[in-house]
C-alpha positions as CSV (number, residue, x, y, z in Angstrom):
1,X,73.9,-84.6,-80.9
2,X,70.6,-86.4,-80.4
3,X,67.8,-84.3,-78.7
4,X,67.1,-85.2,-75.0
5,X,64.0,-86.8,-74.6
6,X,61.5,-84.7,-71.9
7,X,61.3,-86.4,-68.1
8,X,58.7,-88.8,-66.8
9,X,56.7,-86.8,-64.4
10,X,53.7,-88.8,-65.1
11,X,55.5,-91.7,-64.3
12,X,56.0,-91.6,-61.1
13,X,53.9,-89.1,-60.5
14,X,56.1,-85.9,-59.4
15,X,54.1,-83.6,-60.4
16,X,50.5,-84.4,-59.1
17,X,50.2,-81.9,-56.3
18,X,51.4,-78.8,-58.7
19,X,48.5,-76.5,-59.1
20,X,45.2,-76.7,-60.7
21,X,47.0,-78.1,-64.0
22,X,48.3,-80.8,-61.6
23,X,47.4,-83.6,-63.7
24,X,48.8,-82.4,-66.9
25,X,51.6,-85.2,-68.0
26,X,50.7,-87.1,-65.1
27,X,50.2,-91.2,-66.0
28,X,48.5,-94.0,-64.0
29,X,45.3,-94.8,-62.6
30,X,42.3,-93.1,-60.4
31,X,40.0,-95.3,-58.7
32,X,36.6,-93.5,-58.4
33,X,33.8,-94.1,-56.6
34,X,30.8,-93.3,-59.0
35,X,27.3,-92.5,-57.7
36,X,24.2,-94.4,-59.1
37,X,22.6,-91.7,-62.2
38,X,25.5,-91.0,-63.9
39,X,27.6,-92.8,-66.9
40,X,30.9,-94.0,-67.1
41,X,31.5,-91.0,-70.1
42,X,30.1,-89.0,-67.5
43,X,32.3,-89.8,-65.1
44,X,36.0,-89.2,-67.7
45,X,34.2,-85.8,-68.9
46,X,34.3,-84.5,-65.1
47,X,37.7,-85.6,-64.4
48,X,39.0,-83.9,-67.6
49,X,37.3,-80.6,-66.5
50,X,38.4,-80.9,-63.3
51,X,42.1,-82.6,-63.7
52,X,43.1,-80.6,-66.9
53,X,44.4,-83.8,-69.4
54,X,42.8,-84.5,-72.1
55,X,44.1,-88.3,-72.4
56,X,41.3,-89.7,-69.9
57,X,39.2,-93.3,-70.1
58,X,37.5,-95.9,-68.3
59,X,38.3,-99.7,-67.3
60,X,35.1,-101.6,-67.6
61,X,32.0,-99.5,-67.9
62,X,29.7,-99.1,-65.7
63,X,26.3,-98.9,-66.2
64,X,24.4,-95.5,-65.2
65,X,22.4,-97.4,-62.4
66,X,25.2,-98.8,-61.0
67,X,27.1,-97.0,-58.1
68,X,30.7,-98.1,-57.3
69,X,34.4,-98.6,-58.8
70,X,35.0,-97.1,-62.0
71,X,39.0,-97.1,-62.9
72,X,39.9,-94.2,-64.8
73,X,43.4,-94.3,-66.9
74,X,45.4,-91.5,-67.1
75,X,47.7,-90.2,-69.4
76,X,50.2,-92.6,-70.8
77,X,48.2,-95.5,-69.1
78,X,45.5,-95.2,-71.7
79,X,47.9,-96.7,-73.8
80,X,48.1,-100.1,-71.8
81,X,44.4,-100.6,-70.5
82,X,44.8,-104.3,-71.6
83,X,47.2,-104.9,-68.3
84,X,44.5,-104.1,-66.1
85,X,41.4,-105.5,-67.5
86,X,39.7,-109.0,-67.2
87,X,40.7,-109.6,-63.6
88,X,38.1,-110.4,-61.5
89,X,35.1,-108.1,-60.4
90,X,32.8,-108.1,-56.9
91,X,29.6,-106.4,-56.7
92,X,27.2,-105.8,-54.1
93,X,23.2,-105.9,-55.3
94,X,19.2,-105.9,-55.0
95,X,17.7,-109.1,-56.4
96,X,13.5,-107.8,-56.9
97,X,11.2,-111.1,-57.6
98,X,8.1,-111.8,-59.5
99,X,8.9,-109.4,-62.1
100,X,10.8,-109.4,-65.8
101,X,12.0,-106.0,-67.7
102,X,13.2,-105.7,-71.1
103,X,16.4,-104.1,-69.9
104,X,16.6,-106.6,-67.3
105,X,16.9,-104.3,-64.4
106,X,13.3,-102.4,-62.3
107,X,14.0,-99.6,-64.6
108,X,13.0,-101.4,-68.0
109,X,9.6,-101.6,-69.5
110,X,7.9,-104.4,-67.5
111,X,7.1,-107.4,-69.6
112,X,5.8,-110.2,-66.5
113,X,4.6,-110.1,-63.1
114,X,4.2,-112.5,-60.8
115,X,3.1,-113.0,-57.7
116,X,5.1,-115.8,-56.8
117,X,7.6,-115.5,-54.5
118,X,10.6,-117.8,-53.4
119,X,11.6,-119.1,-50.5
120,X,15.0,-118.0,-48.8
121,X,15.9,-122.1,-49.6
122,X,14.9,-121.5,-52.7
123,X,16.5,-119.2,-53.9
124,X,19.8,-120.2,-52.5
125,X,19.5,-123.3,-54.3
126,X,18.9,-122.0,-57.4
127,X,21.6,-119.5,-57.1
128,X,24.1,-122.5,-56.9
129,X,23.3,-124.0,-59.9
130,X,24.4,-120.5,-61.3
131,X,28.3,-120.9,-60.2
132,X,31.6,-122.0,-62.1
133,X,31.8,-121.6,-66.0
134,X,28.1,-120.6,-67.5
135,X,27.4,-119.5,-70.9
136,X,25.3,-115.7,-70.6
137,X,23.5,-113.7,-73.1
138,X,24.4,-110.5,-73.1
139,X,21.8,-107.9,-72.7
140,X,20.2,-105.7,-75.3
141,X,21.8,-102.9,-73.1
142,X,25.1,-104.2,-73.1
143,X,28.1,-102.0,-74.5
144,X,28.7,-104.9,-76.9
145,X,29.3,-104.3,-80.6
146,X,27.4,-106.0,-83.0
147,X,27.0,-105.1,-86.6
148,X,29.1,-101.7,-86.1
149,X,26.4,-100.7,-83.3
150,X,26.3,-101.2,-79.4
151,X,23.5,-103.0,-78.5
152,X,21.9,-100.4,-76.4
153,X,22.1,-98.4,-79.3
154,X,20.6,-100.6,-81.4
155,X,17.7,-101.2,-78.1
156,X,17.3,-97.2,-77.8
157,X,15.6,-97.4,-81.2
158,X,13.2,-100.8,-80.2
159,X,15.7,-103.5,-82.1
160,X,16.3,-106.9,-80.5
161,X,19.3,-108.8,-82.2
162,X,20.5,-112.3,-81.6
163,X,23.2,-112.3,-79.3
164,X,25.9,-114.9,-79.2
165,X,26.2,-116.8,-75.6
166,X,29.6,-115.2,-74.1
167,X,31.7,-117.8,-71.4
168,X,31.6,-116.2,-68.0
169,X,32.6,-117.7,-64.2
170,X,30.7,-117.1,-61.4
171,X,33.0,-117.8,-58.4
172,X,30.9,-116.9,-55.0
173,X,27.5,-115.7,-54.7
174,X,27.1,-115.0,-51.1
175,X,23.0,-113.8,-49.8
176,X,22.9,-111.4,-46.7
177,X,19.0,-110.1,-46.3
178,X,15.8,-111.7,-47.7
179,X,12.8,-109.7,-47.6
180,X,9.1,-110.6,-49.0
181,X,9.9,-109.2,-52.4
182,X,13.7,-108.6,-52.4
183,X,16.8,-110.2,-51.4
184,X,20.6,-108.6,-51.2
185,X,23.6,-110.4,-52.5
186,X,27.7,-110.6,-53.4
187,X,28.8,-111.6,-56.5
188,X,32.6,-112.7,-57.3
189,X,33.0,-113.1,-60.7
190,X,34.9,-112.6,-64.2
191,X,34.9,-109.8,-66.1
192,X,32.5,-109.5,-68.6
193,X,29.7,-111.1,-66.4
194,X,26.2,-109.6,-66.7
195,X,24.9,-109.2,-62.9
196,X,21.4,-108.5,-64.1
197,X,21.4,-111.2,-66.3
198,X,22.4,-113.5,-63.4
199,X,19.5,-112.5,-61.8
200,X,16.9,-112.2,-64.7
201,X,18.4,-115.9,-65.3
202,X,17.8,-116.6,-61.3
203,X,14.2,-115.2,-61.5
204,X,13.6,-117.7,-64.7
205,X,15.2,-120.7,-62.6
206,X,12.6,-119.7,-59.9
207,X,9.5,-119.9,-62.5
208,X,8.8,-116.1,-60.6
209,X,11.1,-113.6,-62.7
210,X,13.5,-111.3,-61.0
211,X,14.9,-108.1,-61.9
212,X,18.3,-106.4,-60.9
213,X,17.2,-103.5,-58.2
214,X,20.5,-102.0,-57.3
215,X,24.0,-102.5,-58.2
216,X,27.7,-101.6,-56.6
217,X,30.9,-102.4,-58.0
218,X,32.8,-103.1,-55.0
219,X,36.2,-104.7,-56.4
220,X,37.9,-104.4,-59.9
221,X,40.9,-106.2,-59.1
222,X,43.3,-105.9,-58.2
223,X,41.4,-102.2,-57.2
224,X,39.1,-102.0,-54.0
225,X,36.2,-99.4,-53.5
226,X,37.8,-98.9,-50.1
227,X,40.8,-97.1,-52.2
228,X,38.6,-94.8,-54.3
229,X,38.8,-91.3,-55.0
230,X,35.3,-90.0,-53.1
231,X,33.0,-87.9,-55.4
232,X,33.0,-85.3,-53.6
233,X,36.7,-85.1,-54.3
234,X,36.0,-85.3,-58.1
235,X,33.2,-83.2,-58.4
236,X,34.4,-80.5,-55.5
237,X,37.5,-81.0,-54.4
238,X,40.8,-79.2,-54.8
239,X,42.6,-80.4,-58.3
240,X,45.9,-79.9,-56.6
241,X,46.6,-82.8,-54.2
242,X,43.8,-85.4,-55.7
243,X,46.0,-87.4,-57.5
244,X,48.8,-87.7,-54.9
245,X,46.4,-89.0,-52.3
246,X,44.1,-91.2,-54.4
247,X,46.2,-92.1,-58.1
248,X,48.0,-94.8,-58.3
249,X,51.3,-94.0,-60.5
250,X,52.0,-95.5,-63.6
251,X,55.1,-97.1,-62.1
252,X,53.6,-98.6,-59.6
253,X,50.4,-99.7,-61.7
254,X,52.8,-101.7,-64.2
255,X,54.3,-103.4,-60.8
256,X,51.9,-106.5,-62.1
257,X,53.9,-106.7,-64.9
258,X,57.2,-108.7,-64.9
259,X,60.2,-106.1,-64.8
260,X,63.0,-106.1,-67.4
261,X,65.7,-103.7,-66.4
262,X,67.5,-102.3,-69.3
263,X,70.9,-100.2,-69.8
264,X,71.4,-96.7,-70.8
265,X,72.1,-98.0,-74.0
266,X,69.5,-100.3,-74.2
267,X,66.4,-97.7,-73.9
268,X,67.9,-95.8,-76.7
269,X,67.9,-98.4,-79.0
270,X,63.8,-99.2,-77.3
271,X,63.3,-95.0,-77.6
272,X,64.5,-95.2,-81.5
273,X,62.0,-98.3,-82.3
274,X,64.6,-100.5,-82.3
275,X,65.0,-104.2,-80.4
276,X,68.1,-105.0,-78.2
277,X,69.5,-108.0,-77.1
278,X,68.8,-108.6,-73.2
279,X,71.3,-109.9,-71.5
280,X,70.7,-113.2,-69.7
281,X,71.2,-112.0,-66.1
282,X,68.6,-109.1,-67.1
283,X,65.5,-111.8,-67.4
284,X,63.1,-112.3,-64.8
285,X,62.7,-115.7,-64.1
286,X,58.7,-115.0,-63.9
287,X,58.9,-113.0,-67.8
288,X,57.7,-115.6,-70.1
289,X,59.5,-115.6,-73.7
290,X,57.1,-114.7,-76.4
291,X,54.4,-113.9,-73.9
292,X,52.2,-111.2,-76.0
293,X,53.2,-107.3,-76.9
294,X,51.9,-106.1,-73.1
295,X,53.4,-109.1,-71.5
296,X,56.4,-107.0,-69.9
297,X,57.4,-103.4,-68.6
298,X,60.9,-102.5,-69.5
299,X,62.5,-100.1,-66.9
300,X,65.3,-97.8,-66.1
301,X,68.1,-98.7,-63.2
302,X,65.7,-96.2,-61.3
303,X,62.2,-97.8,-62.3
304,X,60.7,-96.1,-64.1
305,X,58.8,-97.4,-66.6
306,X,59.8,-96.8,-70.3
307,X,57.8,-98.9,-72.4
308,X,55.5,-102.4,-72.4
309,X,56.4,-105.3,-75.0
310,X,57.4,-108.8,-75.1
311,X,60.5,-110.7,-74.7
312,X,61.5,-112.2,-78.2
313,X,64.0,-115.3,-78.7
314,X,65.8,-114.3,-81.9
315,X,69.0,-115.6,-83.8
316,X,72.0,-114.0,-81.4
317,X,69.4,-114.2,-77.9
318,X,66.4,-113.2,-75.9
319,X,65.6,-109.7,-77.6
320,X,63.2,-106.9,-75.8
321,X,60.2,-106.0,-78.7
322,X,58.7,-103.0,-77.3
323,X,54.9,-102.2,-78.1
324,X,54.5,-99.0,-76.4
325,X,57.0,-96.6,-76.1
326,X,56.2,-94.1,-73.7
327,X,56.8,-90.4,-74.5
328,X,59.2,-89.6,-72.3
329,X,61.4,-92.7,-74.3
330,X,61.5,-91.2,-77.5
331,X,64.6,-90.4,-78.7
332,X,64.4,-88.1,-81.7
333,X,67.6,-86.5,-84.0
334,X,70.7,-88.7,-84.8
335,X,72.4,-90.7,-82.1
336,X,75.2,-88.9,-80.4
């Protein structure tokens, strides 16, 4: 007999409101709305004290002045962060002119002043000459690896490196407040964009200098800040409950996914690392053949999700390639 493998509670999400251990083998995702003075680590070390998993991480960091979104994965999810990541990002911030950091932002060592200052026109005519597809320089306090080391790392200790331009797309940048020596904005942009580098490379379009004086992440999408977990409910609220109200199940996270809905005997051949044949009234019209190894989420008659791959054309048909197997689709023992 083959052994049976365990039951998906952290797939959709069952048992989230069970205790203080609530979280333990629950999967998905937990918006959070981080304060400004804290870092993204920061952040997944209080929601493994507090949620009791282990298996906790980040999408997209956020720096420690920032305030905002920061998505946390959970569980199984941090196995597919991939599916979420490079959509596109809002922020809300604080443009400060007639001054130029080191780090970019009015917490860096200050390297200009001016005491130029722009005028509302101004500025929103330079700021249009920073939309579409631009080429940025990561900071020196980027996350970036170069070398083996993060750049902050690396500007921690006083090194400046070259830095390769990265492609970026700036989509919208909306201004809402001008004042004598600051202005407030909206961003709508890729991931991987620099908002203090937009503005360092707005103060440098304006002859003045400009530094970055407050950030908030306001959309990751497809996440909202709107739909975050408060920080009070991190920080002091009752584990049991948390998830329910403010996680977002693995199940439902992988809804952006194409669906491929296998048979019984189909997941044990996925759950023993094998590759089945799909039949042709089981693909989606919208899965893609060959698409990459996250590219679709294979699911039970039920759906629940079992594992992520791709959709293969082989010799005898389309076949299902898995790339994650989730835990509770392991099959271990000989086949019945």
């Amino acid at each position: 007999m083959s052994a049976s493998p365990p039951a998906p509670p952290g797939a959709g999400g069952t048992r989230a409101s069970e205790g203080s251990g609530a979280a333990i083998g629950w999967s998905g995702l937990l918006p959070v709305d981080k304060p400004a003075g804290m870092t993204s680590h920061d952040v997944v070390a209080l929601a493994r004290r507090r949620l009791g998993q282990r298996a906790i991480g980040h999408l997209g960091t956020l720096d420690p002045g920032a305030s905002g979104l920061l998505v946390l994965v959970l569980g199984a999810a941090t196995r597919c962060a991939v599916v979420w990541q490079g959509g596109r990002k809002s922020y809300a911030g604080t443009a400060r002119f007639g001054v130029v950091t080191d780090t970019q932002d009015v917490d860096g060592r200050e390297l200009e002043r001016s005491e130029l200052r722009p005028t509302e026109a101004q500025v929103r005519a330079a700021s249009a000459r920073l939309l579409g597809e631009l080429d940025q320089v990561p900071p020196m306090v980027s996350a970036i690896k170069q070398g083996g080391e993060r750049l902050y790392e690396l500007a921690r200790r006083g090194i400046t490196v070259e830095r390769a331009a990265r492609r970026v797309r700036v989509d919208v940048w909306r201004w809402l407040e001008f004042g004598v020596d600051e202005a407030r904005f909206e961003v709508d942009c890729s991931a991987g964009t620099y908002v203090r580098t937009l503005v360092h490379d707005l103060g440098s379009a304006l002859g003045c200098g400009a530094a970055l004086a407050a950030l908030q992440r306001t959309r990751s999408e497809p996440f909202t800040l709107e739909a975050a977990c408060p920080w009070a409910d991190l920080e002091g609220g009752a584990p049991a409950g948390l998830l329910a109200r403010h996680g977002l199940t693995l199940d439902r996270a992988l809804e952006t996914l194409p669906a491929v809905v296998l048979s019984a005997a189909a997941l044990e051949g996925i759950g023993r690392g094998q590759a089945p044949r799909v039949p042709a009234d089981a693909l989606p019209q919208a899965a893609a053949i060959g698409a990459g190894p996250r590219s679709v989420v294979f699911r039970d008659e039920h759906g629940v999700a079992l594992a992520l791959g791709e959709l293969r054309r082989e010799g005898d048909g389309v076949h299902a390639r898995p790339a994650v197997v989730f835990p509770w689709t392991v099959r271990t023992g000989k086949p019945a």
